[in-house]
C-alpha positions in Angstrom: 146.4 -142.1 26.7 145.0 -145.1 25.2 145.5 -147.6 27.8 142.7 -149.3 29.6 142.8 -148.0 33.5 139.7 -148.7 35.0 136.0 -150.1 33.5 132.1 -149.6 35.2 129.4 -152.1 35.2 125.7 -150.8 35.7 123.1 -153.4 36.1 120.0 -153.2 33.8 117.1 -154.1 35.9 118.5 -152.1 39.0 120.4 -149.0 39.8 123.9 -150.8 41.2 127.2 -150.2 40.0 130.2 -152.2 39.8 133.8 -151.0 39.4 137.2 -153.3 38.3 138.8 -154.4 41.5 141.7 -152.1 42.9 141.9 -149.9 39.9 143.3 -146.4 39.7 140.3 -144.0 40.1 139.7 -141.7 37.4 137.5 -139.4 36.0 135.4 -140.5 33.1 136.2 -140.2 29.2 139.4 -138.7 30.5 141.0 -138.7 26.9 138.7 -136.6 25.3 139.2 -134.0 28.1 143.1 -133.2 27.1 143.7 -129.4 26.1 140.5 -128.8 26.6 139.5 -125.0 27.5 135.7 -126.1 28.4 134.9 -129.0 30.6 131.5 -130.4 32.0 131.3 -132.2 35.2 128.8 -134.2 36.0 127.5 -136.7 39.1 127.2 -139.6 37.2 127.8 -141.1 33.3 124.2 -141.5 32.3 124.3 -137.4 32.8 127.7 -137.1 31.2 126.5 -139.1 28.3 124.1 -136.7 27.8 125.9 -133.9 26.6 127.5 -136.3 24.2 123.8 -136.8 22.7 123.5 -133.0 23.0 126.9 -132.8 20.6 129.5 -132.1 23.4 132.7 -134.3 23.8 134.1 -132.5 26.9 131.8 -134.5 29.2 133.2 -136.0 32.3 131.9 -137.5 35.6 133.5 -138.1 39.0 133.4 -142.1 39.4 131.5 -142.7 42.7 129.2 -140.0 42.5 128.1 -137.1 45.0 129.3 -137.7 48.6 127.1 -137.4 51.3 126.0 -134.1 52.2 126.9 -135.2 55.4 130.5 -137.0 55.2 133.2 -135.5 57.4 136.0 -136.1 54.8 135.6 -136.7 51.0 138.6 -136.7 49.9 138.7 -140.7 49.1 135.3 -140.6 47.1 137.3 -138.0 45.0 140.7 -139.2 44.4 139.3 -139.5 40.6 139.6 -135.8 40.8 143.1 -135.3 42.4 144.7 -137.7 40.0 143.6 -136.2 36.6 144.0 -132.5 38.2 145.9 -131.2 35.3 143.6 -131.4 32.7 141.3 -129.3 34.8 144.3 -127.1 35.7 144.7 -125.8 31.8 140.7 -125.2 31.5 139.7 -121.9 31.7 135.5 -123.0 31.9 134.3 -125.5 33.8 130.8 -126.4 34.4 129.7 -127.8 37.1 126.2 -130.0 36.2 125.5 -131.7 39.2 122.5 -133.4 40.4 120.5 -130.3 43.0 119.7 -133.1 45.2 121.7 -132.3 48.9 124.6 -134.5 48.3 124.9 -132.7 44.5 125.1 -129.4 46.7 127.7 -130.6 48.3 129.9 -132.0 45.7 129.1 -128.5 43.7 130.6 -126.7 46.5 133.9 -129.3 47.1 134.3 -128.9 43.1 134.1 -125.2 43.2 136.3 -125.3 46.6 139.0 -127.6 44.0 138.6 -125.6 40.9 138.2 -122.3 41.9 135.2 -120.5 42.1 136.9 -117.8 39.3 136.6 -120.7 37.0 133.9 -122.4 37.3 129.9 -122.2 36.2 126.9 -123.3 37.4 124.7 -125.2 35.1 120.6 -124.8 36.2 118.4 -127.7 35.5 115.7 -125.8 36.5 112.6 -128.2 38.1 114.7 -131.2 37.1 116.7 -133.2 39.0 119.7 -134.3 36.8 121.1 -133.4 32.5 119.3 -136.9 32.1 116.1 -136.0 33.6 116.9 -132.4 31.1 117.3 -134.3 27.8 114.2 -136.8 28.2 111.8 -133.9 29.1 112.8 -131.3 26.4 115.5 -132.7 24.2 119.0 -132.3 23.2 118.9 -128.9 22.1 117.1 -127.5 25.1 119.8 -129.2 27.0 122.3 -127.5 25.3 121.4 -124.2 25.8 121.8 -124.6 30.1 125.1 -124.3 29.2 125.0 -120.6 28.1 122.9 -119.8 30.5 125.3 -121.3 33.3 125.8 -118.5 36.1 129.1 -117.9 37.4 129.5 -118.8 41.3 128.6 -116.4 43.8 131.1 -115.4 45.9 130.5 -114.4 49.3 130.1 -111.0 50.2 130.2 -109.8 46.2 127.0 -108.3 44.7 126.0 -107.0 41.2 123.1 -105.5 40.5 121.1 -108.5 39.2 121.4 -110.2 43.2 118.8 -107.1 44.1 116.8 -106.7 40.9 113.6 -108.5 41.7 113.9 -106.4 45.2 114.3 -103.3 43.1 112.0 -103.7 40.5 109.4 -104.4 43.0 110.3 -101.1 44.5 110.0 -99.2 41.1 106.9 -100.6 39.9 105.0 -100.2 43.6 107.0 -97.8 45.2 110.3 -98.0 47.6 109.8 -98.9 51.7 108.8 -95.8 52.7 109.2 -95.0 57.0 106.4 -96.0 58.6 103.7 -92.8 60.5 104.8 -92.9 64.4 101.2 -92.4 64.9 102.2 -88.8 65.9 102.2 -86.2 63.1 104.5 -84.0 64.8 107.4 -86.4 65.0 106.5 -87.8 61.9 107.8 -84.7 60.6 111.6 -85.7 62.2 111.3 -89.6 62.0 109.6 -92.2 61.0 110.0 -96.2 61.6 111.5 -98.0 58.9 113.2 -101.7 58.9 116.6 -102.3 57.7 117.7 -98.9 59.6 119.8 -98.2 63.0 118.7 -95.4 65.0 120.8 -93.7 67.5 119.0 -92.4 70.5 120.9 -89.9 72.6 120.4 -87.4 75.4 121.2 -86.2 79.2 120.9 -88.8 82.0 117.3 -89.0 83.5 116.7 -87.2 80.6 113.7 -89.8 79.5 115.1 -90.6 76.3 114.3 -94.8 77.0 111.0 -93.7 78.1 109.9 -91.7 74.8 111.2 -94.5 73.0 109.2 -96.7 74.9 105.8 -95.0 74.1 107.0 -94.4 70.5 107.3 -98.2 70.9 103.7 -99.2 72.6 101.6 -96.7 70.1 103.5 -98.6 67.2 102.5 -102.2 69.0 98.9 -101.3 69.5 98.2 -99.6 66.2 100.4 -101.9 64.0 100.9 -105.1 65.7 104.5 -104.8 65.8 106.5 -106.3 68.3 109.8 -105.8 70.1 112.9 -107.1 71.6 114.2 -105.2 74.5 117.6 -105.6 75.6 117.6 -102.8 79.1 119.6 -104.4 81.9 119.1 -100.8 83.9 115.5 -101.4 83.4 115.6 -104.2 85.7 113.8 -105.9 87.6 111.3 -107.0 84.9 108.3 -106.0 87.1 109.2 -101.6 86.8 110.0 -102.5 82.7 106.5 -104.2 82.3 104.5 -101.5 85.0 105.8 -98.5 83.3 104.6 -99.8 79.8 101.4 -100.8 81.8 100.5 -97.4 83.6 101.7 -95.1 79.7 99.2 -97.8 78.2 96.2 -97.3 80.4 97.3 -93.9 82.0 96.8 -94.2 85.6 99.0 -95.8 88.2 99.4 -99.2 89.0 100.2 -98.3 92.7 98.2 -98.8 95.4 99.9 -95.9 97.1 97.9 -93.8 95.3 94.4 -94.8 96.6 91.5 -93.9 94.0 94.2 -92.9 91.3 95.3 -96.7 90.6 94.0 -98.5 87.5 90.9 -100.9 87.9 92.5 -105.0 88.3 90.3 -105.5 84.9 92.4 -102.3 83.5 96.0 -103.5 84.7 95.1 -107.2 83.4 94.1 -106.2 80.2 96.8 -104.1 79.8 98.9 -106.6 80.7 97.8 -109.1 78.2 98.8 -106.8 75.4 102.2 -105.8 76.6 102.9 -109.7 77.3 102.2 -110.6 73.2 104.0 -107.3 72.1 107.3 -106.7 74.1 109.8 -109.3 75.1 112.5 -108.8 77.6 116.3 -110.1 76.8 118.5 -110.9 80.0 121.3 -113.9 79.4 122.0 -115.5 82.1 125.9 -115.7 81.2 127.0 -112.9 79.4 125.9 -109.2 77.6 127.7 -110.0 74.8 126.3 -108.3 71.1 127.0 -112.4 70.0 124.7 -113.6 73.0 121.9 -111.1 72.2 121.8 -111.6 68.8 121.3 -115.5 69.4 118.2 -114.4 71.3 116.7 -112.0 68.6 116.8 -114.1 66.2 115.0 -116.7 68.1 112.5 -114.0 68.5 112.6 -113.3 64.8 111.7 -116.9 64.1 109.2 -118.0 66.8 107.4 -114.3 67.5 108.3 -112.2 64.8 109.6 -109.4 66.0 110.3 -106.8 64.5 112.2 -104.5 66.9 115.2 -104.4 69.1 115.9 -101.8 71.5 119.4 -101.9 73.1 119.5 -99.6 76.2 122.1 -98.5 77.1 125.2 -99.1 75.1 127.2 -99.3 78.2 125.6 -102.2 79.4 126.9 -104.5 76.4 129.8 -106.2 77.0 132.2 -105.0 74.8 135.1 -107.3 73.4 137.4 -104.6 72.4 140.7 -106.4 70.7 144.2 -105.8 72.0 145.1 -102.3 71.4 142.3 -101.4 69.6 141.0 -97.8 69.4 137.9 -96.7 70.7 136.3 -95.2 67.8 137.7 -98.1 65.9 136.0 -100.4 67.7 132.1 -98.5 67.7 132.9 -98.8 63.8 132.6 -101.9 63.9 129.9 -102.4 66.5 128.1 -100.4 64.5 128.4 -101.8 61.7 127.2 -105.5 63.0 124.1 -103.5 64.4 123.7 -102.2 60.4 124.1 -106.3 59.1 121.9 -107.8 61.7 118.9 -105.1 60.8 119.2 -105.6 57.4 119.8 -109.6 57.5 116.5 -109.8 60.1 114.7 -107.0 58.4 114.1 -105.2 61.7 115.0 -102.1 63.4 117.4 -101.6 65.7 117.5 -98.8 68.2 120.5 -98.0 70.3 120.7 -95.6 73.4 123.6 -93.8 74.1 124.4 -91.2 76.7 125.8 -87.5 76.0 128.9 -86.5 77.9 128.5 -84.4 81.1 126.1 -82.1 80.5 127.6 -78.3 80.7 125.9 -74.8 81.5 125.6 -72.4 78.2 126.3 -69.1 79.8 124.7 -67.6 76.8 121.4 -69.7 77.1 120.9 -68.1 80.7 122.6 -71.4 82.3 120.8 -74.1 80.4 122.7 -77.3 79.5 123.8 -77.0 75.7 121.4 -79.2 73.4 122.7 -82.9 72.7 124.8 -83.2 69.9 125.5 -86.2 67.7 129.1 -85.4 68.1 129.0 -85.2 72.1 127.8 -88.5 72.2 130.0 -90.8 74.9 132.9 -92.7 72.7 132.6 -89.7 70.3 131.5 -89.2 66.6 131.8 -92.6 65.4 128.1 -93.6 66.8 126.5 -91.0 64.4 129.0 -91.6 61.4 127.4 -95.3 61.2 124.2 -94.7 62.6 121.6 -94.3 59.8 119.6 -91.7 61.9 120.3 -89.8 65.1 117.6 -88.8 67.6 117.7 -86.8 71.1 115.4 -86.1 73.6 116.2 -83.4 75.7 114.6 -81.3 79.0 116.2 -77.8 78.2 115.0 -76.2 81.5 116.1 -78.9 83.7 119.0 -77.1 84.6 117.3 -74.1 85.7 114.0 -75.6 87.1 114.1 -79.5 87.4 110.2 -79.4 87.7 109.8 -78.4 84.5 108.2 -80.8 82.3 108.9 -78.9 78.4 110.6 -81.6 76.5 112.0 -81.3 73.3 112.2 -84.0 70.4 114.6 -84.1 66.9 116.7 -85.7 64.4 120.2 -84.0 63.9 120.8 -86.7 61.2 118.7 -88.8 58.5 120.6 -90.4 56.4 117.8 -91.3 53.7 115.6 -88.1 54.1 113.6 -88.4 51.0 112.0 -91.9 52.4 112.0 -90.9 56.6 111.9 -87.3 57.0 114.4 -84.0 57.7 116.2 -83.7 60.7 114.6 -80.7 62.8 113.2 -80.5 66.3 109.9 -80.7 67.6 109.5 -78.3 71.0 105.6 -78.7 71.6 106.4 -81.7 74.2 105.1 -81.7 77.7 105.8 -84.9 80.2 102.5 -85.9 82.2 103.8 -87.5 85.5 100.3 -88.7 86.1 99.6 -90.7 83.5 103.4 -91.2 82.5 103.0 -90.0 78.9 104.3 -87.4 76.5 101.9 -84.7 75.6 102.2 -82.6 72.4 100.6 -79.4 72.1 98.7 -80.6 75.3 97.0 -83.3 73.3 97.9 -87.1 74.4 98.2 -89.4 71.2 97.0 -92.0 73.4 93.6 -90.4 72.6 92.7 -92.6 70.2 94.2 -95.8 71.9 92.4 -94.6 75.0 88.6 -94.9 72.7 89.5 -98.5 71.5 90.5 -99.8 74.8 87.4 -98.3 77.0 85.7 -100.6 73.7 88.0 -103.7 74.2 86.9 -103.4 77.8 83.3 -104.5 77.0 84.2 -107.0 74.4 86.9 -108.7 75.0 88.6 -111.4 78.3 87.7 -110.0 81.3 84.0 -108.9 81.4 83.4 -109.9 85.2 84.4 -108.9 88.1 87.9 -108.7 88.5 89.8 -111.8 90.3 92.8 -112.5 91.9 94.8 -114.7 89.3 96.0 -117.9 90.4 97.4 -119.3 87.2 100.8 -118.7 86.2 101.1 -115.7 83.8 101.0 -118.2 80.4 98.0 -119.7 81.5 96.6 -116.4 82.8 97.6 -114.7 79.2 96.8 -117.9 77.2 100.3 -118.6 76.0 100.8 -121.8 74.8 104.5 -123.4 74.7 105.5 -126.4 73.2 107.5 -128.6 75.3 109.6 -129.2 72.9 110.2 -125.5 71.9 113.6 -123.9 72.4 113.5 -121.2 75.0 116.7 -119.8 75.1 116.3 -117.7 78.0 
């Protein structure tokens, strides 16, 4: 109003400012900011004075500058703020040109916090630093055309269109993320891989619905590079986990039980070099919680890569159901923090779940009834969120536990033009001797099988094989840091 409240002092051969002693804090060229519907804030008066050369008058600049991106409390460094609040109350734009520095970050957000996001616009100085660093590179007019192309403030969990266009032009001009080939053209024809996506895998108990899974997993490590997180507390202890993937690899047994039948030492180590890069196993020491296995993924995400997680079964989570919550309330929204984390990590998640008892069909001659995504234990909810269901089934097993006809199929697919078409594929033998699926009697290790007897001659081991003295890192040439978090 006219009256003199506070004054500034800059020196001229250094950057040091001075302010009058005790004065009121206030924000700068406060007049000219009365009844004003359009206000720009800056860090700093050489930036406010900016926009004056660029033919603005409703300029302003908190007096101290940006807090530090890492101060506890700032309300004190902006008291200029909370004692001119109204004329910022009766604007309707405000514009918040900060420096993009960290501590300009951080006064953006505490002004935006003040203001209201609804309010407020974000000015872009592009490769620049500050509106002074703007106007001395391109000019006043440049300058003054940041401020229609100011971006209002994104609010969390809000999205239009334009937050996914570069994603979705991409996808137009070179085509969208199609599913990734199993490797196996049969199943290709019910499912394929593809990230962003959870997969529900039912089925019977014993049923070997983890152990298809698993071989779906291995042919997509050894032909793609891929690798995977394994969360499989009933696959414990580690050393049945890792010899299963090792005998379906190599296709012999890694039991000396079996005389002439066991894999060569040179075959099991070998073996056992891949599966060590590819396939990591998750067992807190704590607790099972979704939280704790998470924390662990995406340590894998950052330091390995992975692409994968396998949780199996969903009983062995620990579930943190609230008080009085419903059942199928709750696996909503377990699912749906399986569905964020995939698409956040860009992975895929897989999720085992068990069918209820199994039950004779009289009409089937006695056979157990094929799973069904709605039979699934904790009922439909699984296959409402899930983005594709799968089941693995023995349908004889009831009649004739020898038998070894499996069958394989999607009853749901939720984008079918971009996977594939929920149907069943019944051409599936199990081979207990070299613990692998068979389709139409073919193994689709075949081709795995040709590049490893070729690895064998080329690659680590090419002597005799020895008894390994070295710990398994040194033995699989696994380097860690000392200063590396291992989490588990």
């Amino acid at each position: 109003n006219g009256q003199l409240i506070n004054y500034k002092t800059r020196l001229l051969k250094e950057k040091k400012f001075f302010q009058a002693k005790e004065a009121e804090p206030i924000m700068y060229n406060l007049d000219r900011l009365q009844g004003q519907k359009e206000i720009i804030v800056c860090e700093g008066e050489f930036d406010s004075l900016s926009w004056e050369v660029a033919g603005y008058k409703n300029h302003t600049s908190v007096n101290q500058g940006a807090p530090n991106e890492n101060d506890a409390n700032v309300d004190k460094k902006l008291e200029c703020i909370t004692n001119c609040y109204n004329v910022f109350e009766e604007a309707e734009n405000i514009y918040l040109a900060v420096d993009t520095d960290n501590n300009g970050i951080r006064l953006q957000k505490e002004l935006i916090r003040r203001f209201g996001a609804e309010k407020c616009k974000i000015v872009d100085f592009k490769e620049c630093k500050d509106a002074n660093e703007y106007l001395i590179k391109y000019g006043a007019f440049e300058l003054s055309q940041l401020l229609k192309e100011a971006k209002d403030v994104k609010i969390e969990g809000i999205f239009t269109l334009e937050d996914s266009f570069d994603s979705m032009m991409n996808g137009f001009k070179n085509g969208l993320e199609r599913g990734t080939t199993t490797y196996i053209d049969d199943v290709d024809l019910a499912w394929k891989w593809r990230k962003g996506e959870v997969n529900l895998w039912t089925g019977y108990q014993n049923e070997g619905k983890s152990l298809f899974l698993n071989q779906l997993s291995l042919i997509k490590a050894w032909f793609d590079k891929d690798k995977f997180a394994v969360f499989s507390p009933e696959n414990m202890p580690m050393d049945d986990f890792y010899n299963d993937l090792i005998e379906m690899l190599v296709g012999k047994t890694s039991d000396n039980f079996y005389g002439k039948l066991q894999m060569s030492e040179i075959e099991y180590l070998n073996a056992s070099s891949f599966i060590n890069r590819h396939f990591f196993l998750i067992y807190p020491d704590f607790d099972f919680k979704l939280d704790t296995i998470f924390e662990k993924v995406k340590f894998l995400v950052r330091k390995q890569g992975i692409e994968h997680l396998i949780i199996d079964p969903y009983n062995t989570i620990e579930h943190l159901m609230k008080a009085g919550e419903r059942e199928d309330l709750y696996i909503s929204r377990f699912m749906a923090k399986l569905k964020r984390f995939a698409v956040e990590n860009e992975i895929t998640i897989h999720l085992v779940a068990h069918q209820n008892t199994a039950r004779p069909n009289d009409k089937d001659g006695g056979r157990y009834y094929k799973p069904n995504l709605n039979n699934i234990k904790g009922g439909g909810t699984f296959a409402d969120k899930a983005d594709n269901v799968l089941f693995v089934w023995r349908p004889n097993r009831a009649l004739d536990f020898r038998c070894t006809k499996v069958v394989f199929g999607s009853q749901k697919i939720k984008k079918q033009k971009l996977v594939a078409r929920p149907m069943d594929i019944d051409n599936i033998d199990f081979d207990f001797k070299t613990n692998r699926y068979l389709f139409s009697g073919q193994t689709p290790f075949k081709r795995i099988d040709e590049q490893r007897g070729i690895q064998q001659n080329k690659e680590d081991f090419k002597e005799e094989p020895k008894i390994i003295t070295a710990t398994p890192n040194e033995a699989f040439g696994i380097e860690f840091n000392t200063n590396d978090e291992i989490p588990f």
